[in-house]
N, C-alpha and C positions, 0 to 999 in steps of 0.2 A: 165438749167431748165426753158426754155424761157415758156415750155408747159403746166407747171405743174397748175395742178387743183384745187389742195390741199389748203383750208383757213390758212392762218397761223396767229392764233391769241394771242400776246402779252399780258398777266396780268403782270403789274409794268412796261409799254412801259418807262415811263420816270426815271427810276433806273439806277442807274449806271451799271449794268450787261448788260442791251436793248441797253444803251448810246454806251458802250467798246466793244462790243462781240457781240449782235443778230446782231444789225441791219449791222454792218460794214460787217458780215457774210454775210446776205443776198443781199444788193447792190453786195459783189463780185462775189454770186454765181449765177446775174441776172436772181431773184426768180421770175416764170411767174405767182406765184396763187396771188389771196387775203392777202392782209398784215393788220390787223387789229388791233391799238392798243388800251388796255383795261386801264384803271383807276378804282379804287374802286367806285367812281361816276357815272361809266357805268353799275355798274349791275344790277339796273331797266331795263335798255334800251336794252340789249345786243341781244334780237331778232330784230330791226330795224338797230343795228350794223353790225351785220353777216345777210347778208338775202340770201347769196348763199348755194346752196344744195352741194352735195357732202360730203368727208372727210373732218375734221377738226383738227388743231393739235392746241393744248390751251398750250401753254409754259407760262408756274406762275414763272416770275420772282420776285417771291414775299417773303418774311419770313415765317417758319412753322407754325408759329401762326394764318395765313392770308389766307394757302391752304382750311382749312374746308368747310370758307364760300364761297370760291371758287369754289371748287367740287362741295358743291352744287347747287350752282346758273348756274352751268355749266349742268352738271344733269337736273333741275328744266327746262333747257328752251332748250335743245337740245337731251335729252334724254340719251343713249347709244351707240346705232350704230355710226360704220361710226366716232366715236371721241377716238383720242387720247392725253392722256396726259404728258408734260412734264415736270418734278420736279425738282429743283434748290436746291443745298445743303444750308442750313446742313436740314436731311432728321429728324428731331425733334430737341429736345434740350438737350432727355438723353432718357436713355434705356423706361420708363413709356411713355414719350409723343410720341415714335417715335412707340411704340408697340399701342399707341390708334390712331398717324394719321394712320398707316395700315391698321386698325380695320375700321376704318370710310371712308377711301377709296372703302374699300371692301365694302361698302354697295351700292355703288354705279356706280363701273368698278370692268373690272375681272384686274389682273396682268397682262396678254399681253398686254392692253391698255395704262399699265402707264411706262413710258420711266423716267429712276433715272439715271440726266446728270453729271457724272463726265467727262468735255472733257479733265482733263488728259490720259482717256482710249482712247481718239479718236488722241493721238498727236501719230505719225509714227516712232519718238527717242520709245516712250514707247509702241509701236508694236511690235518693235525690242526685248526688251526685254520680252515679254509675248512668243513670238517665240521664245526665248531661249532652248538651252539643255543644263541641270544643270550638273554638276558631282556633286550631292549632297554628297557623301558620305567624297569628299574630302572638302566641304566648313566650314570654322571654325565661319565667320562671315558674316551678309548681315547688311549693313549701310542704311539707305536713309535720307535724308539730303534735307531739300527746305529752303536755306538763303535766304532772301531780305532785298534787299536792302534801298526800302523804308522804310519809317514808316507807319501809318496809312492813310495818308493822309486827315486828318480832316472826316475821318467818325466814328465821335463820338460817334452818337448811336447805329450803326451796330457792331462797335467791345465791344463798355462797356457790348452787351447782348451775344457778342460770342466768342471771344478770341482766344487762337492760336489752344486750344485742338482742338472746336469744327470748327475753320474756318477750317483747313488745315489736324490735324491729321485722324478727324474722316470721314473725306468727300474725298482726299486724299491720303493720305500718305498710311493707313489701307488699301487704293486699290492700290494701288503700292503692299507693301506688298503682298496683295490676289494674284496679278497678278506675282512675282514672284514666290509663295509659290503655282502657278497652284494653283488659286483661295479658297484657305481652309482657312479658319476663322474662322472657330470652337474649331480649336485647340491651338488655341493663347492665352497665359494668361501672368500676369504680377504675378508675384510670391514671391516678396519682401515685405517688409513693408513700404508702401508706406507715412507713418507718417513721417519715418527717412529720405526719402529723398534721397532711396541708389538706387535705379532703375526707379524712375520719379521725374527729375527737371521740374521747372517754372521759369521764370522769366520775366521782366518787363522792357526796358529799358526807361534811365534816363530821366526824363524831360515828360515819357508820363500819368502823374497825373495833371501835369497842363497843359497839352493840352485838358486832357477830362473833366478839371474843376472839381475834382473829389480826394481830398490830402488825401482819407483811400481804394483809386482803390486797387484791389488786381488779376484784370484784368490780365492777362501772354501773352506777346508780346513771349514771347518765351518759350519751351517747350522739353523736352529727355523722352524720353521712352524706357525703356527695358525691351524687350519680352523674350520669350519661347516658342516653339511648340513643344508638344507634339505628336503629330505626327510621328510616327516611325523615318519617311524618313529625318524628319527634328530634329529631336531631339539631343542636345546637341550645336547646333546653335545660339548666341548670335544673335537677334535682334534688331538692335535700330533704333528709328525714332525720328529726333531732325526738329525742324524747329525754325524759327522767323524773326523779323521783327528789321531793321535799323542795319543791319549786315551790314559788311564793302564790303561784294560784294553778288550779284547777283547770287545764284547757287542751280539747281536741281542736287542731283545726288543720281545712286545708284551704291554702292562698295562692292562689292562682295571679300572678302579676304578667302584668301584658306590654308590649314593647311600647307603648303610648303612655308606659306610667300609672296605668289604673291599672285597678286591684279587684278582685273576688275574692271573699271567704267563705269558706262552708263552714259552719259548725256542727261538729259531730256530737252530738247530743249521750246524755248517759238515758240509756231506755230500760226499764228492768222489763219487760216485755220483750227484749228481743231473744232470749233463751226461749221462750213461747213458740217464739217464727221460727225456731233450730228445731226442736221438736218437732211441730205440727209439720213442716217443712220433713221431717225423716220418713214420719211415717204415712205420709203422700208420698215421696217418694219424690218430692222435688229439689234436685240436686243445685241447683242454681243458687242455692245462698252457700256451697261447700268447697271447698278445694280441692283441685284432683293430685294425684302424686306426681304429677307434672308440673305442675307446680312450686309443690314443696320441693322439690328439689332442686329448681330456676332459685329458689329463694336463696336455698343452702352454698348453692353456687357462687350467688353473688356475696354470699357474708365469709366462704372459706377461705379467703387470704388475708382477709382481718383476721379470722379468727388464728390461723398461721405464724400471721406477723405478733400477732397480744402473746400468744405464747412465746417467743423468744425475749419479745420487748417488755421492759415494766416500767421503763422512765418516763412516758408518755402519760401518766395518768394526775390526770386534773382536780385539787383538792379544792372542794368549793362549798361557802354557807348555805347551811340551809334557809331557805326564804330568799335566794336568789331566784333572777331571771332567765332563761334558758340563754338570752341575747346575752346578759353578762359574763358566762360561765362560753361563750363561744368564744368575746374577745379576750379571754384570758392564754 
């Protein structure tokens, strides 16, 4: 991309996302345009920042709370044309705030302009499976499963405000899902009582209240979900989607089990190249690795009565070692 034109400008350049992922992306993809990074202190300034003409791609690696006044300030001093935007999960913080950031995006880009980066859709393990041909009729169950093996790593404020639903399920997992389920989300519901605790656990493992200085956290390092589709083609199909954090290894996968007892796994591979594909994928202009706001919002739908029900409920939450197994930490 020695030639490329295209401004590429950074909101949250010094964030751990810009630090792990942008930038290492583009040193490898020896990016020819403008590199331009933004701080919140820059946006008095940001017509003497960017003074090149052309296309523009504004990538907010920033929190949902922080895009508004971004959008604007972005809008207010570049206009329309010619500017693309890039958005960073989690795409709100629940079904109400992710329905007003849409709202207020709209007022200022149309929907082709705004690119919604999950680069789990741009890794080549998880191409594989969207190119799938299902024999739905035979499948009894679909798993997906994201263990890690860290813990938090000392970011304290980022997870006490997001946790595992909104870091991984709804940003995620729910697109895993879309992408095997040939992208339908509408028809996904969780159908249980979810008070009782019999179709979405949570949990927390040991020791992460005194790390986040916080001894009545009710935060969930870990999480199970089970769904339903309604869906003619899919109906009577067990769903579930478990993830967490300080599991005893390291593992994406999806398991496809068939009413004959056999099994398929995909493994979803860790790609440091697939920020690459999100990139070069913007500024073509090819939407097919992105999320549309219809989406995100099928997603938020189906997490709002968990998230409903967590706020009134706190007895439900699961206290577990770290260097457990996701399976051990379900039958508890």
């Amino acid at each position: 991309m020695e030639n490329n034109k295209t401004t590429y400008v950074i909101f949250g350049a010094s964030g751990d996302l810009s630090r792990r992922y942008l930038k290492p992306a583009l040193k490898n993809m020896k990016y020819g345009g403008t590199i331009v990074p933004v701080s919140r202190k820059d946006y008095g300034n940001l017509k003497n920042l960017i003074r090149e003409n052309g296309e523009k791609i504004f990538h907010l690696a920033i929190p949902p709370e922080a895009v508004p006044d971004a959008i604007k300030v972005i809008s207010h001093n570049f206009g329309k044309d010619g500017i693309k935007i890039m958005l960073e999960k989690p795409f709100g913080n629940d079904l109400k705030s992710a329905q007003n950031l849409v709202q207020y995006i709209d007022k200022y880009f149309s929907e082709y302009q705004i690119y919604r980066v999950d680069h789990y859709l741009a890794k080549q393990s998880m191409q594989n499976v969207i190119t799938e041909k299902w024999a739905r009729n035979n499948i009894a169950s679909i798993e997906i499963i994201a263990s890690e093996k860290i813990d938090i790593e000392g970011r304290v404020n980022f997870y006490e405000q997001t946790g595992a639903l909104k870091d991984f399920v709804q940003s995620h997992l729910l697109e895993v899902a879309a992408a095997v389920l040939a992208r339908s989300l509408k028809n996904l519901e969780i159908v249980c009582d979810i008070g009782k605790n019999e179709c979405v656990k949570r949990g927390q493992y040991e020791g992460y209240r005194q790390e986040v200085n916080n001894s009545k956290s009710t935060t969930e390092t870990f999480v199970s979900i089970n769904m339903v589709s309604n869906e003619p083609a899919w109906r009577g199909v067990s769903i579930v989607l478990s993830t967490g954090k300080a599991f005893h290894e390291k593992l994406t996968q999806i398991r496809i089990k068939y009413k004959d007892n056999s099994e398929k796994i995909f493994n979803i591979e860790h790609e440091p190249e697939a920020y690459e594909r999100v990139i070069r994928a913007t500024i073509s202009g090819n939407r097919n690795l992105f999320i549309s706001s219809g989406e995100v919002l099928e997603t938020w739908r189906i997490l709002d009565a968990i998230q409903k029900t967590w706020e009134k409920t706190k007895n439900d939450l699961i206290i577990y070692e770290k260097g457990s197994t996701i399976e051990e930490v379900m039958k508890m």
